[in-house]
Structures are given as C-alpha cells and as structure tokens.
C-alpha positions as CSV (number, residue, x, y, z in Angstrom):
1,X,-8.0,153.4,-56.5
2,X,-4.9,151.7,-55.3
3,X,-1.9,152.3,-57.3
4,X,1.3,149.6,-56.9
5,X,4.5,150.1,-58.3
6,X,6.0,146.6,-58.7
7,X,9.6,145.9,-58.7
8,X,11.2,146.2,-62.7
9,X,11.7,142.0,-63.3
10,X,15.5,143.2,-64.1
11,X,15.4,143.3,-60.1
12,X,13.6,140.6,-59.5
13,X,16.1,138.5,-61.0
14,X,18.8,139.8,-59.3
15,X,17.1,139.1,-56.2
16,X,16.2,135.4,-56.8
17,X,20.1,135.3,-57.9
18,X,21.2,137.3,-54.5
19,X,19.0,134.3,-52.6
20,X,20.4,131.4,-54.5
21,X,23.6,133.2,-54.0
22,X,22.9,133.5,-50.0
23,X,21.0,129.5,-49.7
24,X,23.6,128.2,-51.2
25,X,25.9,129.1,-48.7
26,X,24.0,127.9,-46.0
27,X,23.5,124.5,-47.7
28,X,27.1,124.3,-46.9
29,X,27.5,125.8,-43.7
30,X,24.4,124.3,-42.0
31,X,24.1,120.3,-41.1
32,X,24.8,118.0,-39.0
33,X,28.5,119.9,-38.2
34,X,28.2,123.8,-38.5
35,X,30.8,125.4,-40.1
36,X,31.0,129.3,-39.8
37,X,30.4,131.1,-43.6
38,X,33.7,132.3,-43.3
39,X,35.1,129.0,-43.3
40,X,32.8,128.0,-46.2
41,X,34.4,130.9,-48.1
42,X,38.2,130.1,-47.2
43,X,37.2,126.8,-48.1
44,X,35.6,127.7,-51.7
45,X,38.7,130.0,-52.2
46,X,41.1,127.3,-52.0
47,X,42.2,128.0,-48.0
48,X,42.3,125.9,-45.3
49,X,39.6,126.1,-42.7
50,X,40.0,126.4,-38.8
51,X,39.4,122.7,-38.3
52,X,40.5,120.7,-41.0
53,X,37.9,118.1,-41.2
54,X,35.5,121.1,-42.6
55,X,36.9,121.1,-46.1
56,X,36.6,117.5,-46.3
57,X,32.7,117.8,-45.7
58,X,32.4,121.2,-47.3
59,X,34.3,119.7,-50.9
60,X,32.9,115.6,-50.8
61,X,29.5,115.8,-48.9
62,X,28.1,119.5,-49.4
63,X,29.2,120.9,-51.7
64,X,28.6,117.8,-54.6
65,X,24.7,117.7,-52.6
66,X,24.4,121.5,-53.4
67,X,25.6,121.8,-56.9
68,X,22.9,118.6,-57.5
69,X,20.2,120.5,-55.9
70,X,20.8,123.6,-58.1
71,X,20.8,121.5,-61.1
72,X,17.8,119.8,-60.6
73,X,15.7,122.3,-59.3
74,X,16.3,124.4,-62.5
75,X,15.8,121.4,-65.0
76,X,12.4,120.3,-63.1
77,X,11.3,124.2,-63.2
78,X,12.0,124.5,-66.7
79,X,10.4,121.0,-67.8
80,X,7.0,122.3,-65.9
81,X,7.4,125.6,-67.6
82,X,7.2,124.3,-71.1
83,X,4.6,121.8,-70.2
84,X,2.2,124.2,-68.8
85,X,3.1,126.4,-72.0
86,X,2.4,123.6,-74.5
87,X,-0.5,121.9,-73.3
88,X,-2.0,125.8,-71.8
89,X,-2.3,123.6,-68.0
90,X,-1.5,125.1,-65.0
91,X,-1.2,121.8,-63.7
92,X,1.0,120.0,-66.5
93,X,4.3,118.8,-65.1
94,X,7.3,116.0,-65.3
95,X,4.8,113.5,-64.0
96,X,2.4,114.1,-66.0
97,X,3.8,112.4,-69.6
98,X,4.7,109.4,-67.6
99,X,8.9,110.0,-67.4
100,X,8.9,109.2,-63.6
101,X,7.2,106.5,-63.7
102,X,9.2,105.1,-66.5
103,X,12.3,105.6,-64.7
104,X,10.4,104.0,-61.5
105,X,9.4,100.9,-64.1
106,X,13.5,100.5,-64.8
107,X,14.5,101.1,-61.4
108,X,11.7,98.1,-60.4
109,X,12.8,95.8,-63.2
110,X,16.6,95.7,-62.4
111,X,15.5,95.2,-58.4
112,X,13.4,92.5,-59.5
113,X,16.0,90.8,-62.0
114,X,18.8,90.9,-59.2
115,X,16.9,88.9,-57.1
116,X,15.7,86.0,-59.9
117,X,19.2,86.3,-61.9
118,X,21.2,86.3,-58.9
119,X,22.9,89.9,-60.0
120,X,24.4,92.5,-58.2
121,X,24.4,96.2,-59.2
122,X,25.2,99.2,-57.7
123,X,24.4,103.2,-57.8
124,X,25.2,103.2,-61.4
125,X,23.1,100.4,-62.0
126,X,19.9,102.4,-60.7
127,X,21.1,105.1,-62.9
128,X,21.2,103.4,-66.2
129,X,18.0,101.6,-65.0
130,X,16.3,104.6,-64.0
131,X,17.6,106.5,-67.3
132,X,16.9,103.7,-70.1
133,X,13.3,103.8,-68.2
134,X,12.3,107.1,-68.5
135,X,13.8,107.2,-72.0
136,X,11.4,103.9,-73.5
137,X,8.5,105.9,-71.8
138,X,10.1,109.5,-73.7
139,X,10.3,107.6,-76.8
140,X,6.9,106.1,-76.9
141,X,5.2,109.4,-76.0
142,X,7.4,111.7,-78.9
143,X,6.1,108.4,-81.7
144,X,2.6,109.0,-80.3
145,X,3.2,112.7,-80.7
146,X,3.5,112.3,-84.7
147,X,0.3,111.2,-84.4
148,X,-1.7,113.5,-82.3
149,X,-2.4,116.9,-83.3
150,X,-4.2,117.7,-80.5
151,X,-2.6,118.7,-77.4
152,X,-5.0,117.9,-74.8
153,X,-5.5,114.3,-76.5
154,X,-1.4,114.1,-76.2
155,X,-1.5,114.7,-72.3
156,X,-4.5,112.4,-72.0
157,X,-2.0,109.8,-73.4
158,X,0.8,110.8,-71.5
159,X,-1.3,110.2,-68.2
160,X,-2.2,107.1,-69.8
161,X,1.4,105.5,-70.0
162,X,2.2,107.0,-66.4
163,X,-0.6,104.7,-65.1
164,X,0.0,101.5,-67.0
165,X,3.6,101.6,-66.2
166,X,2.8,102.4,-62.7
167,X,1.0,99.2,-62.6
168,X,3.4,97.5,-64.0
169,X,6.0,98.7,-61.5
170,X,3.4,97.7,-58.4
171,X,3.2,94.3,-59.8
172,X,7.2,93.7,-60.1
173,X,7.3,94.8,-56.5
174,X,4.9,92.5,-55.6
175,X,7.0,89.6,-56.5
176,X,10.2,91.1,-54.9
177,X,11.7,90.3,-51.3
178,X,11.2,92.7,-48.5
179,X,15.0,94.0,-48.6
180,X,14.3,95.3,-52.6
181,X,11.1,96.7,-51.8
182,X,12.3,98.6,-48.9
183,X,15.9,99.9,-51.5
184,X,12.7,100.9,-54.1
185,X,10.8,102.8,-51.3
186,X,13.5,104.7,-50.4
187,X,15.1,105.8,-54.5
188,X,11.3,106.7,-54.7
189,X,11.9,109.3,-51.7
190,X,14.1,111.2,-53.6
191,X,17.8,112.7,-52.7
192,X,20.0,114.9,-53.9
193,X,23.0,113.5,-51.4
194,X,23.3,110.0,-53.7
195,X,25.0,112.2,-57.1
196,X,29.4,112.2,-56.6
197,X,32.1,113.9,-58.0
198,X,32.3,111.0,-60.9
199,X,28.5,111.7,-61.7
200,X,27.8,115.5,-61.5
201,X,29.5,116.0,-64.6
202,X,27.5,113.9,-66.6
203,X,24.0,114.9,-64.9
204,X,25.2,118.5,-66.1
205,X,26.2,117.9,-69.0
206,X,22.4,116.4,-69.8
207,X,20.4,119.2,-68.2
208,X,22.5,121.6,-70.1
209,X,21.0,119.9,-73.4
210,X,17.8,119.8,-72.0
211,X,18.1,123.9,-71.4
212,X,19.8,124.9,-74.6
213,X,16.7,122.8,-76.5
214,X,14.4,125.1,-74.5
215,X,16.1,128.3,-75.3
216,X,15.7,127.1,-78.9
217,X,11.9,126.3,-78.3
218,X,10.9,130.1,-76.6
219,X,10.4,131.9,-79.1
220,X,7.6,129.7,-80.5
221,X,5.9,129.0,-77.1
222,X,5.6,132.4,-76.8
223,X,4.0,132.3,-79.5
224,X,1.3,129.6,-78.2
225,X,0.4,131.2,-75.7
226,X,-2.0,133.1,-78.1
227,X,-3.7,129.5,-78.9
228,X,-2.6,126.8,-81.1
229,X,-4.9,128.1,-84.0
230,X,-3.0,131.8,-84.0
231,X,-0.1,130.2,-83.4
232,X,-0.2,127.8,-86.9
233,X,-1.5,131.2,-88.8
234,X,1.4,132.8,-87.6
235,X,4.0,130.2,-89.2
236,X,4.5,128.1,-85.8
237,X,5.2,124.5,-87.1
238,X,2.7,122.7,-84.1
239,X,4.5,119.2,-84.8
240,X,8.1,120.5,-84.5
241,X,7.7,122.4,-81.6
242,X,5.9,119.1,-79.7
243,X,9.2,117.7,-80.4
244,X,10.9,119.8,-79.2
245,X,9.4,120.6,-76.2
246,X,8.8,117.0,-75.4
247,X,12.6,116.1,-76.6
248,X,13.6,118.8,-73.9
249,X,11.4,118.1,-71.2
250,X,12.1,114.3,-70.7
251,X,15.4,114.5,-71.0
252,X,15.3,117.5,-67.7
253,X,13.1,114.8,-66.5
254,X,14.5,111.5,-66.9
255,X,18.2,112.4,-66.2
256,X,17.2,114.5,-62.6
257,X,14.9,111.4,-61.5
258,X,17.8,108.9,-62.6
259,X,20.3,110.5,-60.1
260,X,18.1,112.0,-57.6
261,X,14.8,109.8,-57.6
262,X,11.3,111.0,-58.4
263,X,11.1,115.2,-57.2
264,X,7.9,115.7,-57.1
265,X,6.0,119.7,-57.1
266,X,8.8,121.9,-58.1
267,X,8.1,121.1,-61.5
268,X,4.9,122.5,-61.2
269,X,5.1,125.2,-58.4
270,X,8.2,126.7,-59.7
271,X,6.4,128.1,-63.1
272,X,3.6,129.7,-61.2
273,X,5.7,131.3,-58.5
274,X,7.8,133.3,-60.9
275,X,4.7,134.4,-63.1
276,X,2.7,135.8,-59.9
277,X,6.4,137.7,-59.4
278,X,7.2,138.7,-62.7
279,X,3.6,139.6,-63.6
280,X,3.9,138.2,-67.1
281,X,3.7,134.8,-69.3
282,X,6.9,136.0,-71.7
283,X,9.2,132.9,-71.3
284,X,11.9,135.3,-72.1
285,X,11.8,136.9,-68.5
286,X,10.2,133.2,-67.2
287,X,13.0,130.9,-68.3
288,X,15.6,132.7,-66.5
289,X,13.5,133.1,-63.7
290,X,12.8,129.5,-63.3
291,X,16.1,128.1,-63.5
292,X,17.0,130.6,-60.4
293,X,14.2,130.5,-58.9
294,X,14.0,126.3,-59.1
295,X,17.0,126.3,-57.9
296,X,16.8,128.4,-54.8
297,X,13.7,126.0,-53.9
298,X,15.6,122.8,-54.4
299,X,18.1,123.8,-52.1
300,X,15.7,125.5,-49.2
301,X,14.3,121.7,-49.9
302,X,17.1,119.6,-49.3
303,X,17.9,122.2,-46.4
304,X,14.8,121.4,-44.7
305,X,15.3,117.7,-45.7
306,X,18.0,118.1,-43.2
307,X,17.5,120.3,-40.2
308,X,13.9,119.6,-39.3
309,X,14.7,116.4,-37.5
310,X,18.1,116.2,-36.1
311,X,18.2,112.4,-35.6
312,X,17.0,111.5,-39.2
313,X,16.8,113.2,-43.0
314,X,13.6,113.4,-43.7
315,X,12.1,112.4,-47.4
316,X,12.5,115.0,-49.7
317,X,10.1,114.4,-51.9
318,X,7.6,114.9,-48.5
319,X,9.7,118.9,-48.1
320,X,8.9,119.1,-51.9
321,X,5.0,118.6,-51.3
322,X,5.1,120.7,-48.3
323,X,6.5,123.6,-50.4
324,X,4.6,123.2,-53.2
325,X,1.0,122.8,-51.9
326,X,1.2,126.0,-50.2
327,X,2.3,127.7,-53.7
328,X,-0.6,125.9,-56.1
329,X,-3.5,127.0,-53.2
330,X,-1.9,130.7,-54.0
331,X,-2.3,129.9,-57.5
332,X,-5.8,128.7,-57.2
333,X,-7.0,131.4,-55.2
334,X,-5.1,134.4,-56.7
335,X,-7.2,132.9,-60.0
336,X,-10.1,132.8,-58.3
337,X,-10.1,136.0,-57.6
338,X,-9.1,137.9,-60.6
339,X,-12.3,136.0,-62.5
C-alpha cells in the first residue's frame, strides 16, 4: 500500500497566496516594455524608477489591469463555488442561470438603440447596459426561485432564460451595422485592460457584497452538501439560502462581466482545482481557497492574453478556455477513476 502525506491546507493556502503574491508581480513587470521587479517594487513603494516612463505604465496601465484581474478571478471562483454547492453540479457556473447573457442582451440593446436613436455612449454606457442586463435576468431567476423548490428544476430554468435571451441578443445584432457588431464581438472577448482608476472602486466595492453574502451563506452550504432532504431536517431554511446564494452569485457575476465582458471557465475550473488540492468539500477551507486561487488564474490569464503573440492581445476569454478545459478533463477523469 502506498502511503501519501499531503501538504496540511494551512500550507496550501499560503502557497496559492505566495503565487498570487509572485504573478502579480510579473503582471507588472512583463508586457510590451519590461520593467526589472526591482523597479516594480520602487515603484509600488512610492520611488521613482530608473526610467521614468515605468511608473507611468506600472501606476495607469498595469497595475489598474492587475488589481481587475484579481478581483474578478475571485468573484467568478466564488460564484461557481456556490453554484456547484447549491445545485450538487460539477458543472454549474455564472453562465449557467443566464447573468452573461443578460448582460450581453443590454450590451446588444444600447448598440442597437445608438444606431436607430442616433445616440452616443461611451465605456460607462456598456457598463450600465451590461449591469441593468444581467440584473433583469438576476431578478427574474430569484422571483422564479420563490417558486421552485427543486433545485435541479431551478437550473433547468436558469438555462432556459440564458438561451431565450441569447436569441434575443442574436436577433438585435442582426439588425445592427457592421461597425456595432464588430464593438459587440470584441466586449464579448472579454478584458480586464478596459476597468480605470474612476471604476475599480466601484467594481470592488460590488464584489465585496457579493463575498460577504457568501461568507454569510457557508455555513448552510455546508450543510447541503449532505442533500437537500438532511439539510431541511437539520433546520436549513432551503428557500432562504436560494436567495442568498443566487443574490450573491449574480451580483459576482453581473458586475465582473459589466466591466470586463463575459469570462468564461474560471467560474467553473477554479472550484474543482482547489478541492483536488485541499482534498475536501468544507467551503470553510474552499472559499478562501478560491478567491486566491481565482485570482492567481485570472492573472496567469490576462498574462498569457498578452505575451503569447507579441504583435496582438489575444482574446481572453480563448486563454480562459485554454486553461480551463485542461482542469475539467482532470476533473472528469480523476472521477472516473475513484468510481
């Protein structure tokens, strides 16, 4: 018999903090210009760099791109976390009650209006689209949640509104010009290079809701993961926690696809990567796991994004995918194999 001593998860998390620690870094010494770490560091301390165009990329460009990453990469892990807890899905995500798409549907209806109204509108203006999409769609499925008292019938439904407003959103671009189509394409890439000095406080400010909601929420997940029957003879209220969870989860959502576009994989990928680490399901070890561990994954992300082809940024969403697929085979056949 083999014996394996695995790391205590106290380690592991300092680890996935030492890496986002160490990425982060690199996210802002590594582009287009390299700046030597020690120059990132004067720079961060408040010093002046060797060549003083380097704090002016590290402190508007990199730095602002970085701090985006981080935040979104923990507020998509943590959305797929308490998905795939709720609805007991190892595939259950952001995408999968419809919030992206609703935030694709605004996005599509204010490219659309422009054109027939004549308007104008600007980064904000795909913001508040994107956000008072995603909401509607949020909205609709937390109403239809009163309602259901079955999970799985609750996910069916959230699929269900993803498609019909994807449809919708294909039709709008059908009647738009070339020019909108191609500015829709391209939000619907993703970026985390698009959020400034002016926004990052407010994107914060809305994922740190979504978070503390969570926190609020573990105890009782935990509980679910013994099955929604045990969970309801243990003095879980079911309905409440659906709230919750789906209060929580669209607004990590809806407010990281606003600002950075639809991310697609790390909601998903994140969740499972931490559990094959941490060897256990507790969302007390998982939730801090995730937000490290989603944000360490952003970042390699929007990294890549950058340094794989020096002539062009590639689509992030397309790094996202290549990351992720890789980490849901694992999942699949690491399953596979302990049946």
């Amino acid at each position: 018999m083999k014996w394996q001593l695995p790391l205590p998860r106290t380690v592991w998390l300092g680890v996935l903090l030492a890496g986002v620690a160490l990425i982060f870094a690199l996210s802002l010494a590594i582009g287009s210009v390299s700046i030597p770490l020690s120059d990132v560091l004067t720079t961060l301390l408040g010093g002046t760099p060797s060549r003083p165009g380097w704090g002016t990329i590290i402190w508007q460009f990199r730095l602002p791109r970085a701090l985006t990453a981080m935040l979104a990469g923990s507020a998509l892990a943590v959305s797929g976390l308490q998905l795939q807890t709720l609805f007991q899905n190892p595939l259950a995500g952001p995408f999968v009650l419809g919030i992206n798409s609703g935030a694709s549907l605004g996005v599509a209806i204010v490219v659309l209006a422009s054109q027939q109204l004549g308007l104008v509108y600007g980064d904000m203006g795909i913001v508040t689209a994107a956000c008072m999409g995603s909401a509607s769609v949020a909205m609709l499925v937390i109403v239809v949640a009163r309602l259901v008292q079955n999970a799985i019938a609750l996910l069916v439904v959230g699929l269900m509104f993803g498609y019909a407003t994807g449809a919708i959103v294909n039709i709008l671009l059908q009647l738009s010009s070339a020019q909108q189509v191609q500015q829709f394409v391209i939000w619907t890439f993703g970026s985390f290079g698009g959020v400034t000095w002016v926004q990052l406080p407010l994107l914060a400010m809305g994922i740190g809701i979504g978070i503390a909601t969570a926190l609020i929420s573990t105890a009782a997940l935990n509980v679910m993961l013994l099955g929604e029957m045990q969970a309801q003879s243990l003095g879980v209220n079911l309905q409440r926690l659906r709230l919750l969870v789906l209060l929580s989860s669209s607004l990590l959502a809806g407010i990281v696809t606003a600002f950075c576009g639809p991310i697609a994989f790390l909601g998903v990928a994140v969740p499972h990567l931490c559990r094959g680490i941490l060897h256990t399901s507790d969302l007390r070890w998982l939730l801090p796991s995730v937000i490290l561990a989603g944000a360490g994954l952003a970042l390699v992300a929007d990294l890549l994004s950058q340094v794989l082809v020096r002539s062009s940024v590639l689509p992030l969403n397309s790094v996202t995918a290549l990351i992720g697929t890789p980490i849901l085979i694992w999942v699949v056949i690491r399953s596979r194999a302990r049946y």
